[in-house]
N, C-alpha and C positions, 0 to 999 in steps of 0.2 A: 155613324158616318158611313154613308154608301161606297161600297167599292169603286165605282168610275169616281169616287169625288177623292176619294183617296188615294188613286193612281194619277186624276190631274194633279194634283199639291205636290207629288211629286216629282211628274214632268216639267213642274213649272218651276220649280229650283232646278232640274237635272239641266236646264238649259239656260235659266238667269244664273247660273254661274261661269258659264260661257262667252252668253253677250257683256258681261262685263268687261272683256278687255278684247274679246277676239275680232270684233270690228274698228277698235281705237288703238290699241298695241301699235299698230305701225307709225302712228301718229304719233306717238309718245316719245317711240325709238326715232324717228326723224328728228324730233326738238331733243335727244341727248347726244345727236352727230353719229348715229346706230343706224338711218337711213339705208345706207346699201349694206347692213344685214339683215332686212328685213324677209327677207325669202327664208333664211335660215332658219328663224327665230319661228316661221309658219310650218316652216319643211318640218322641223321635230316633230309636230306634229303629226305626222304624216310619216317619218320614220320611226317612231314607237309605238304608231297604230299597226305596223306591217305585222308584230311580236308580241304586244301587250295584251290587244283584244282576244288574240286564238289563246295566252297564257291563259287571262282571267278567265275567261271560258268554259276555259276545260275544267280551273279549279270550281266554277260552279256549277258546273255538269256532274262532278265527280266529290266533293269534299264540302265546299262550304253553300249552304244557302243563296241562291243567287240575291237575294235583297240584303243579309247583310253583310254580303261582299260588294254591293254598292257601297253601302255606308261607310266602310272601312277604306276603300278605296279613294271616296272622295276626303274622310280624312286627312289623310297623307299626303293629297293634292293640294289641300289646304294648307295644311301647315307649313311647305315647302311654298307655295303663294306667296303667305306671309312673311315668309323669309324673303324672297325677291322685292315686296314691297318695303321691306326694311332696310336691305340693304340698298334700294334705290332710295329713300329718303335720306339716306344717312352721303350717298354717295354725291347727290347733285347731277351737275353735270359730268362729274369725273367719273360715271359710272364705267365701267371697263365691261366690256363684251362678257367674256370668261367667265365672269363670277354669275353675273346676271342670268346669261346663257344657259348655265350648269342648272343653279337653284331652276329656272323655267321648267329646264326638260326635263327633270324629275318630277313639278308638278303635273307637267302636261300627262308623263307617262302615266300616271295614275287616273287622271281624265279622261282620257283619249278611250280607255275601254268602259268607261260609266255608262257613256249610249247605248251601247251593245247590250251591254248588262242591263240597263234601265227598259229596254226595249222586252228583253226574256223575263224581266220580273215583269212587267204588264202582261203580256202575254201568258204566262204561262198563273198567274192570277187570272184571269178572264177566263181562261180554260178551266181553271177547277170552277171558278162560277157561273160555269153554263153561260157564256158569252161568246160573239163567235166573233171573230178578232178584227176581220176585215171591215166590220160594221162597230162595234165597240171603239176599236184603238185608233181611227183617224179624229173623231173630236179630242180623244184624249188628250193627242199628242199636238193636237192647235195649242191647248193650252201651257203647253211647252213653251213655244213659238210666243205665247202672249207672257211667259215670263223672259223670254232675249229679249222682247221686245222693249219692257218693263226697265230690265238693268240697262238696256242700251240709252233709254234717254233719261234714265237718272244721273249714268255716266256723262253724257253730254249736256247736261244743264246742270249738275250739280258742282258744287267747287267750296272753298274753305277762306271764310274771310273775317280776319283780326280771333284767329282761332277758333269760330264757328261755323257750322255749315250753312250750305248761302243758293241758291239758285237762280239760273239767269234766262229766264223764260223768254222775256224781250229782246233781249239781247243791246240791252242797254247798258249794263253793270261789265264792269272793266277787270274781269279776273279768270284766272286761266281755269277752264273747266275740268273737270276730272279725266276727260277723254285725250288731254293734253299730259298727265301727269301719272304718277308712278301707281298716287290715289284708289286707279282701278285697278289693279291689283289685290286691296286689301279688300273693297264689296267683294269681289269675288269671290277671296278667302273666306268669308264671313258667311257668305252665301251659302260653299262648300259644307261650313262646319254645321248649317241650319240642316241640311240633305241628312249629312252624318246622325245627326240627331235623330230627325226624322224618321231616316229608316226603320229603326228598331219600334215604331208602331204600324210599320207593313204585315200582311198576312203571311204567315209561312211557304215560302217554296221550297217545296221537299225536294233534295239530291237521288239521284238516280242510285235506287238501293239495290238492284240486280243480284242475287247469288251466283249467278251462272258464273261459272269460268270465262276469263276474258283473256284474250291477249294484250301482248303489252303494249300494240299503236289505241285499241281500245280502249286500255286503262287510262293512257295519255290523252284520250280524246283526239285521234291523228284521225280514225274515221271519217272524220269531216273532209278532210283533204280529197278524198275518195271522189267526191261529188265533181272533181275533175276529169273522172272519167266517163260522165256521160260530157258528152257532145255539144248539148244543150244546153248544160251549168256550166261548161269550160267556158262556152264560148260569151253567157253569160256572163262571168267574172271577168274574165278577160277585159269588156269591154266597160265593164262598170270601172274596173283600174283607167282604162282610157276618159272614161268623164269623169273619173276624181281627180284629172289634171287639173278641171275646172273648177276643183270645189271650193280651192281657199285661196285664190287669187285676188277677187275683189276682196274677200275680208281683209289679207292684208296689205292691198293700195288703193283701195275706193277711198280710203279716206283719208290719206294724204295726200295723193289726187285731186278730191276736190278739193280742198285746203290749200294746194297751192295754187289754187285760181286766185286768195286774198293777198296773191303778190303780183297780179295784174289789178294795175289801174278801174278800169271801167268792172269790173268786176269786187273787189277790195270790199265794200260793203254790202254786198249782198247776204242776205238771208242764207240760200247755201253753203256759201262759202265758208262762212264762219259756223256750219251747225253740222258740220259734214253727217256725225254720226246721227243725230236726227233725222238728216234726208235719207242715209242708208237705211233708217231703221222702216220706211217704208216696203221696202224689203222683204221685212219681218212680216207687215200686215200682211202684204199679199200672199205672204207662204201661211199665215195661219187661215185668208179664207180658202186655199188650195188645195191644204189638208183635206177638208170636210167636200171636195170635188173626187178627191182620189177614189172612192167605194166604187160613183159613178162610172169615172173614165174608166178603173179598171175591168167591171164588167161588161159596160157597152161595146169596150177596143180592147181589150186584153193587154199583156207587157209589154209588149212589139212595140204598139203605137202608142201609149202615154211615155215609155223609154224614148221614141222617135219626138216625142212633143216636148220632152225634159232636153235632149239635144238641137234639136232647134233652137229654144226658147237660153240657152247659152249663148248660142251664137248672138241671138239678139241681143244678149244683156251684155257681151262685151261691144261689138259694135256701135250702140248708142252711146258708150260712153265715151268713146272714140268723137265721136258725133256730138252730143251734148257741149253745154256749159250751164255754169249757174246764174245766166242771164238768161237771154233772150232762148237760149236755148235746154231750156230748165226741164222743158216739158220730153225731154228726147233722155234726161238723167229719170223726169219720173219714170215715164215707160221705162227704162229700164229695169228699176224697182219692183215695176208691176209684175214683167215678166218674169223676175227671180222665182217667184212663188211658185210658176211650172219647173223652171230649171232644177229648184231643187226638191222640190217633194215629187213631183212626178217620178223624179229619179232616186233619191235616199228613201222616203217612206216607203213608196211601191216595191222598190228592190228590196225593204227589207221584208214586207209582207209576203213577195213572192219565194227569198228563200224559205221563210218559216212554213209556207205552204209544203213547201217540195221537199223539204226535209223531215229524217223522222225526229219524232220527239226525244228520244237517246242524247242525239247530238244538236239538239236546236240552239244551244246558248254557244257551243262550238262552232256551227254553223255559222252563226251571226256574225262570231266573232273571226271569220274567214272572210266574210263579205267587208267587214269594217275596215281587214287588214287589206284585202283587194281595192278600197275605195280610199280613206283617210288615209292607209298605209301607204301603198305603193303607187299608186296615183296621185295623192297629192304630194305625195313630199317628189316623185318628179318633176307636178306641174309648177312648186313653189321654187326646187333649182334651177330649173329653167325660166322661168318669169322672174326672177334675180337676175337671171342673165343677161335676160334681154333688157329690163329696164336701167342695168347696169351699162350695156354697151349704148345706151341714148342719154348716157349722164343725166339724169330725173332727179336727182339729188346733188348733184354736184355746186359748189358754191361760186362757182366762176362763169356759170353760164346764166344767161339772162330771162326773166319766168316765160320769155314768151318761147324761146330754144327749148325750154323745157318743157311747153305744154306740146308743142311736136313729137317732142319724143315718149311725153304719156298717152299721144293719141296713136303713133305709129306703134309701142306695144298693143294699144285695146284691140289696133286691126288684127297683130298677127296671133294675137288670142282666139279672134273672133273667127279667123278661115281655120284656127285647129278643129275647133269644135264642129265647124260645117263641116270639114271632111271626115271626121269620127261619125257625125250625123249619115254622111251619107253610106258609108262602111256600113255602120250596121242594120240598117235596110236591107241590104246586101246576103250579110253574113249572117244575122241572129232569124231562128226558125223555132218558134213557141209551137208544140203541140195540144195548144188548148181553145178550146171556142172561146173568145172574150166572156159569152154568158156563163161558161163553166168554171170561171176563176171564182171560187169559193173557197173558204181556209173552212175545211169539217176533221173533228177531232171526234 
């Protein structure tokens, strides 16, 4: 088996264990009355990436092999999964926050730094096989993209009926989907425990075996932090924390969102409404063909301008959905979709390509795992307390107010989503100053 085919297989799990629940979760927690903690429940995310990624990092910079410290990692992500899916089977609706909560964010914590990690084991495989990254790792990692995309509509059309598994393509058959239930949790698990396996027939990444005398922020892998003090990489990071406000908002209310249009009348049977994570998964398509765009954009425009087309291109995706419906105005939810595909590869792939560019090989999987803490960490878990906040102060989940109260106050958040990110956009026009010719963005080892 050829090396790109055996770094996609396991892109494509490193990310169908994701879309398994990370676009329907919120939907789940809404139908157990978990509705307004739903920010929280995303925010972990986002607060164990700030710690988890630079830990794991370092350990595979410095002690264990960075691929089977994948495998072990998702492990433990797994098993803790499993548990949350058991004890939501076992709990019903009386599921209680706390328990749920706990069991989550220790699998998340395990999770949250696989990217990172799964990103340095490709990379640093393509290095030792004479590959040169920028041109190798974006098909790679479409195929990622086409395994979320994969769990995400198995989740949304698959479901369990008279104890069998059942799928509801038409959307004719009368049974609550996976994307509805505790269900996704367990593909997930499952998925995790396939990666686990897996790994252990990756190719060797050897740890950095240095004799030199080191210091002790060196032995720790702290190095990396350094890269704060160019100017350039601060103000880099800096701003990438600023667009990972964006990152996990729509995952976790796009699709509650559109689901609560099936409590308006003229709307109640549409297509949409009932398939929410299906339309989102549109999404998905578009970021896997935008992947295989990134080599392009990034040599013709350098990081400036496909980073300035990733902030646009958010602005748009919250706005339309402000704008949109799953009727007549379906076509303002797809564009949305469409554009996600810039919003976020332009901005997570590129950025992760450009750190491993500019960093040395010592600390790359450190490195990554700075950027991951800068982006999923401290970025999103702001942007996810904040966007709890605000769809909290418009009662969007509240049971006392009527869908059409409600669909105002899920459009008055998408607007004040949508002016963050244009002024972020416009900021770092501003502020961020690349010293490279767009032609000269080349990763050479």
């Amino acid at each position: 088996m050829s090396i790109k085919l055996r770094l996609i297989i396991m892109n494509f799990l490193q990310f169908a264990v994701w879309g398994a629940y990370l676009t329907s979760m919120g939907n789940y927690l809404g139908s157990v009355g978990l509705g307004p903690k739903i920010g929280l429940f995303y925010a972990m995310q986002g607060i164990v990436s700030i710690f988890m990624p630079a830990i794991l990092g370092i350990v595979a910079d410095r002690w264990i092999p960075v691929q089977r410290l994948l495998g072990y990692a998702h492990a433990i992500a797994a098993i803790f999964m499993i548990w949350a899916g058991y004890y939501a089977m076992n709990a019903g609706d009386a599921v209680q926050f706390g328990t749920l909560f706990t069991l989550y964010s220790i699998s998340v914590a395990f999770y949250m730094p696989t990217i990172a990690l799964s990103n340095s084991t490709a990379y640093t495989i393509l290095v030792n096989n004479n590959f040169e990254t920028i041109k190798a790792f974006p098909p790679i990692r479409t195929l990622g993209t086409v395994g979320f995309i994969c769990s995400m509509l198995f989740v949304n059309f698959a479901g369990i009926v008279d104890g069998g598994l059942a799928f509801n393509f038409a959307n004719e058959l009368n049974f609550p989907s996976f994307q509805n239930s505790y269900s996704q949790f367990f593909v997930s698990a499952v998925l995790g425990i396939l990666l686990f396996l897996y790994s252990f027939t990756l190719p060797h990444c050897p740890i950095n075996q240095s004799t030199e005398k080191r210091s002790l922020s060196d032995a720790l892998g702290l190095k990396a932090f350094a890269l704060f003090k160019q100017r350039k990489m601060a103000v880099f990071f800096i701003f990438s924390m600023l667009l990972g406000v964006s990152l996990q908002i729509t995952n976790g209310y796009a699709n509650p969102f559109i689901t609560s249009f099936k409590d308006v009348p003229e709307f109640a049977n549409t297509w949409g409404a009932n398939n929410a994570n299906a339309l989102i998964s549109l999404s998905q398509v578009s970021e896997t063909l935008c992947i295989l765009l990134i080599p392009f954009f990034l040599k013709r425009f350098g990081i400036k301008k496909v980073m300035l087309m990733a902030m646009f291109a958010w602005f748009l995706r919250f706005a339309l959905f402000g704008l949109g419906d799953p009727g007549p105005g379906l076509w303002m939810f797809v564009l949305s979709m469409i554009v996600y595909g810039i919003a976020f590869d332009f901005f997570n792939v590129s950025g992760s390509l450009y750190v491993d560019k500019e960093t040395d090989p010592s600390i790359r999987s450190s490195a990554q795992g700075v950027f991951m803490m800068m982006t999923n960490g401290f970025g999103a878990t702001l942007g996810m307390l904040a966007a709890g906040e605000i769809v909290s102060h418009f009662q969007v989940f509240s049971p006392e107010l009527d869908a059409a109260t409600k669909l105002v106050g899920w459009n008055s958040s998408w607007y004040i989503f949508a002016g963050y990110a244009l002024v972020v956009c416009i900021l770092f026009a501003f502020l961020f100053k690349d010293d490279h010719k767009p032609n000269e963005l080349k990763i050479n080892h």
